[in-house]
C-alpha positions as CSV (number, residue, x, y, z in Angstrom):
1,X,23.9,-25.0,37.3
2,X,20.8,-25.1,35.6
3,X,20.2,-22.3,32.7
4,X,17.4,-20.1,32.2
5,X,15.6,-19.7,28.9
6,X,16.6,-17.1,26.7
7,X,14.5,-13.4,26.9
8,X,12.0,-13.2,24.1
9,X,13.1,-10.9,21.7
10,X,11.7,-7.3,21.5
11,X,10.7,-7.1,17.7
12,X,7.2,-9.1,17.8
13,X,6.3,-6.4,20.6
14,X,7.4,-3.5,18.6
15,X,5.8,-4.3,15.5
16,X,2.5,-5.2,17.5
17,X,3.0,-1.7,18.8
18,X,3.2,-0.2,15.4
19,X,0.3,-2.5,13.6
20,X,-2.4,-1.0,16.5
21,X,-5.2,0.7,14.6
22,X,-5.6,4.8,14.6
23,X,-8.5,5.9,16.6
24,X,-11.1,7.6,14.6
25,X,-11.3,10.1,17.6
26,X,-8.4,11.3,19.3
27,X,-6.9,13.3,22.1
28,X,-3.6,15.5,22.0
29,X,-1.8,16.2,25.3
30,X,-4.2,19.5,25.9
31,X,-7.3,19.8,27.3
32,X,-9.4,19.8,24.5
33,X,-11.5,16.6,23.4
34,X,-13.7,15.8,20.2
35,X,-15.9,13.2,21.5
36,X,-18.2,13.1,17.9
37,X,-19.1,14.4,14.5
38,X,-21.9,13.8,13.2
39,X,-23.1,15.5,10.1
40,X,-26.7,15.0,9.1
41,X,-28.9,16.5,6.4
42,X,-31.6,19.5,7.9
43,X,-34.8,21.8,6.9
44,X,-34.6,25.2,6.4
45,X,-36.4,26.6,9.2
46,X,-39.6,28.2,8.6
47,X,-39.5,31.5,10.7
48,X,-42.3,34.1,9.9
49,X,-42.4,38.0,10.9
50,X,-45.4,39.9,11.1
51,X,-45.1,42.0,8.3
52,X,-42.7,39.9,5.9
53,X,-44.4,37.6,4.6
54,X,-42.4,35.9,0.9
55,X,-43.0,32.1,0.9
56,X,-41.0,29.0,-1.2
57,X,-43.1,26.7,-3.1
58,X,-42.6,22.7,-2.1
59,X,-40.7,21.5,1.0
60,X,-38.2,23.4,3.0
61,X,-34.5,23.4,1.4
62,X,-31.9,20.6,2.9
63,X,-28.5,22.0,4.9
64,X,-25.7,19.9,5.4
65,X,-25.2,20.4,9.2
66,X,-21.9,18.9,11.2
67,X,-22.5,18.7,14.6
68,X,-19.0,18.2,16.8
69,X,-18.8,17.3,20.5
70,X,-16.2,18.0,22.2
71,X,-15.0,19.0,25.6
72,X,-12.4,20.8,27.7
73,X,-11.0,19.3,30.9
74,X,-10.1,20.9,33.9
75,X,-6.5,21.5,33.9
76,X,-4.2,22.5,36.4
77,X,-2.7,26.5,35.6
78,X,-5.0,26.5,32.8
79,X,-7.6,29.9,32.4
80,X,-11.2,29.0,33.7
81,X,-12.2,30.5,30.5
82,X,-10.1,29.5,27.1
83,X,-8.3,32.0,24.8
84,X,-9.5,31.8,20.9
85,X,-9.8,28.1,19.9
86,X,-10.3,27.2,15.7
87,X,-12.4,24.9,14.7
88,X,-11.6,23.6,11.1
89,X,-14.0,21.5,9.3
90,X,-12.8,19.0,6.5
91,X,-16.4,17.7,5.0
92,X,-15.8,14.6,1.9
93,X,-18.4,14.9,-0.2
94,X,-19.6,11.7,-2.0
95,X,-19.6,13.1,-5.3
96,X,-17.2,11.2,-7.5
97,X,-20.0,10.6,-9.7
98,X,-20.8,14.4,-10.3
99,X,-17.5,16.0,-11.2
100,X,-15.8,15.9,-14.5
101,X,-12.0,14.3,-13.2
102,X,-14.2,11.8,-10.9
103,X,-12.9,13.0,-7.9
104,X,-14.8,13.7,-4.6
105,X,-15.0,17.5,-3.7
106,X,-13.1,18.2,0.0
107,X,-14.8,21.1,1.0
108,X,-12.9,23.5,3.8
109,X,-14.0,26.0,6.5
110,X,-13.6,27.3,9.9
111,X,-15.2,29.1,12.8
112,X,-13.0,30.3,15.5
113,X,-14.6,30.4,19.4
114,X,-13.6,32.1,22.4
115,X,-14.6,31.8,26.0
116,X,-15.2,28.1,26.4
117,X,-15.1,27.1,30.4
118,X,-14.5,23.5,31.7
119,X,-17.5,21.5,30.9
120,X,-18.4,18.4,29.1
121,X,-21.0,18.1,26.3
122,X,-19.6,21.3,24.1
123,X,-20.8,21.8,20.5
124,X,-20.0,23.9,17.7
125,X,-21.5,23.2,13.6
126,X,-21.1,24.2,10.2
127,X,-23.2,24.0,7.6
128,X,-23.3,23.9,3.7
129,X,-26.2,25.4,2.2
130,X,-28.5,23.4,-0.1
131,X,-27.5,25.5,-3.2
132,X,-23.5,24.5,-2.5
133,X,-24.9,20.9,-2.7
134,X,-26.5,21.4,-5.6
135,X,-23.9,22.3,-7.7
136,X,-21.4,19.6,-6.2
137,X,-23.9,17.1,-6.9
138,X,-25.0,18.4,-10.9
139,X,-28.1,20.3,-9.7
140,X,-29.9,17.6,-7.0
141,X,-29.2,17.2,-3.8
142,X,-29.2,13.3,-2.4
143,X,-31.8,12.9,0.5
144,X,-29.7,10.9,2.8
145,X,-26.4,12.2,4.7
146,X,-24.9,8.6,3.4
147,X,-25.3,9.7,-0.2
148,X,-24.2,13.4,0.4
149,X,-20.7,13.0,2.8
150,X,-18.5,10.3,3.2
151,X,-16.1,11.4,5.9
152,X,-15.7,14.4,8.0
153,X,-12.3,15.9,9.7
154,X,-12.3,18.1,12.3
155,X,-9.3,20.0,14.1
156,X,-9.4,22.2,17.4
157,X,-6.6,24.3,16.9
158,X,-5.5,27.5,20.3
159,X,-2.3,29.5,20.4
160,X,-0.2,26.8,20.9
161,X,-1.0,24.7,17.6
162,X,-3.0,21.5,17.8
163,X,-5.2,20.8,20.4
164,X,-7.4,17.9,19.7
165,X,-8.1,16.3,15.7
166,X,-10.7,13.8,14.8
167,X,-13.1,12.1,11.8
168,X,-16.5,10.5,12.0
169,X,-15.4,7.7,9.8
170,X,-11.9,7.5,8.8
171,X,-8.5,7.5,10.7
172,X,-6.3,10.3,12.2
173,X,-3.0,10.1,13.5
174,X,-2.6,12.2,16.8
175,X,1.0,12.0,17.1
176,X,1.6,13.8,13.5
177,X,-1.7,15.6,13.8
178,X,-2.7,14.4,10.5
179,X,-6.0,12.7,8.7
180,X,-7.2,11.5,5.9
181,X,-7.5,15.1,4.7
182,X,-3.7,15.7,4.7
183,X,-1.5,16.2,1.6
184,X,-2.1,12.5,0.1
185,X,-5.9,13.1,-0.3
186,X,-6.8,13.4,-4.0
187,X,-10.0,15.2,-3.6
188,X,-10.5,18.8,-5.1
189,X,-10.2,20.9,-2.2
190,X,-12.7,23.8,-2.3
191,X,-12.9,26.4,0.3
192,X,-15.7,29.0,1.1
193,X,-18.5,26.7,0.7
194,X,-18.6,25.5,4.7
195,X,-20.7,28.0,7.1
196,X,-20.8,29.4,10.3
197,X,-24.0,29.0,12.1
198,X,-24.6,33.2,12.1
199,X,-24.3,32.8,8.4
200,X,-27.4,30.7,8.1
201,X,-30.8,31.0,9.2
202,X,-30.1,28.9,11.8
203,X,-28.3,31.9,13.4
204,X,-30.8,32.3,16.4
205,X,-31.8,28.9,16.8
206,X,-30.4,26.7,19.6
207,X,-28.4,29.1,21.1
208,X,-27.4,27.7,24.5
209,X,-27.0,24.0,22.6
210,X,-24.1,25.5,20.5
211,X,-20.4,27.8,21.1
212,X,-20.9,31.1,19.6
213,X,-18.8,31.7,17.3
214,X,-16.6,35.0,17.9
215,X,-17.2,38.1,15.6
216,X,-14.8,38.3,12.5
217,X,-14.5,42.0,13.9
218,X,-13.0,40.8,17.2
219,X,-16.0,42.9,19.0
């Protein structure tokens, strides 16, 4: 009787399993998807008014803008249309130089949206206005994004908890719904720095690129 080789054991898989990298981008079991997040440094715009007419002096003012992509699949019992859905925003500045403990500044925000259908291609932003930067980064703000951030979080978040969570450069862990921004992160968390877009002038620009965001009223 001839014998047969003895099964591998299981172990090597497992711990293969457990050594695979996080995604930098990734999806919980709803049907909400951030696809990218991309900050980037922008003008002020220059909007005139007949009538109003106050000018700066020099070049337009630089915003921190983070763009986020994301979509919502078509899902079976699901609303055509989406109940609230938060959008928290966890922007790293690059800082460390600038503060007095040497530690990068985590700045925190939100905007919440309503309404969103089934569609690919969705957007939604915050901002940080250039006097914020300047006082993270001792009175002048860097030129390039590179300088200014060096990772950004973002959570979509409905009624039922955690829908989708995501970074532009560092690691998130879907199954515990954590990042890099979670309880281990020794930046100095600062919160009422990061913008909606109605809270800038960028408030009536591109208004069919972005979600609105709904009314802090609820009207």
């Amino acid at each position: 009787m001839k014998l047969l080789p003895p099964s591998p054991p299981l172990l090597p898989a497992l711990v293969l399993v457990a050594l695979l990298p996080m995604t930098l981008l990734a999806q919980i079991n709803t049907e909400f998807l951030i696809k990218k997040i991309e900050p980037s440094m922008v003008e002020s715009p220059q909007i005139t008014a007949s009538g109003y007419r106050k000018q700066t002096q020099g070049r337009p003012s630089q915003w921190l803008e983070v763009d986020v992509t994301f979509e919502r699949e078509e899902v079976s019992g699901a609303p055509k249309f989406s109940d609230e859905v938060t959008v928290d925003f966890f922007i790293l500045l690059n800082n460390a130089a600038h503060t007095a403990d040497r530690k990068p500044t985590l700045l925190t925000g939100s905007t919440t949206l309503a309404d969103i259908p089934f569609a690919k291609g969705l957007h939604s932003a915050a901002f940080v206005s250039p006097q914020a930067l300047a006082r993270f980064f001792d009175g002048k703000v860097p030129t390039t994004i590179n300088q200014v951030v060096t990772d950004v979080g973002v959570t979509l978040s409905g009624p039922t908890g955690l829908a989708a969570i995501g970074s532009s450069k560092g690691t998130v862990d879907a199954k515990k719904g954590e990042g890099w921004w979670g309880a281990e992160s020794d930046a100095s968390k600062v919160a009422g720095r990061v913008l909606e877009k109605s809270q800038t002038p960028f408030a009536h620009l591109a208004w069919d690129y972005y979600q609105p965001s709904k009314s802090k009223a609820g009207n």
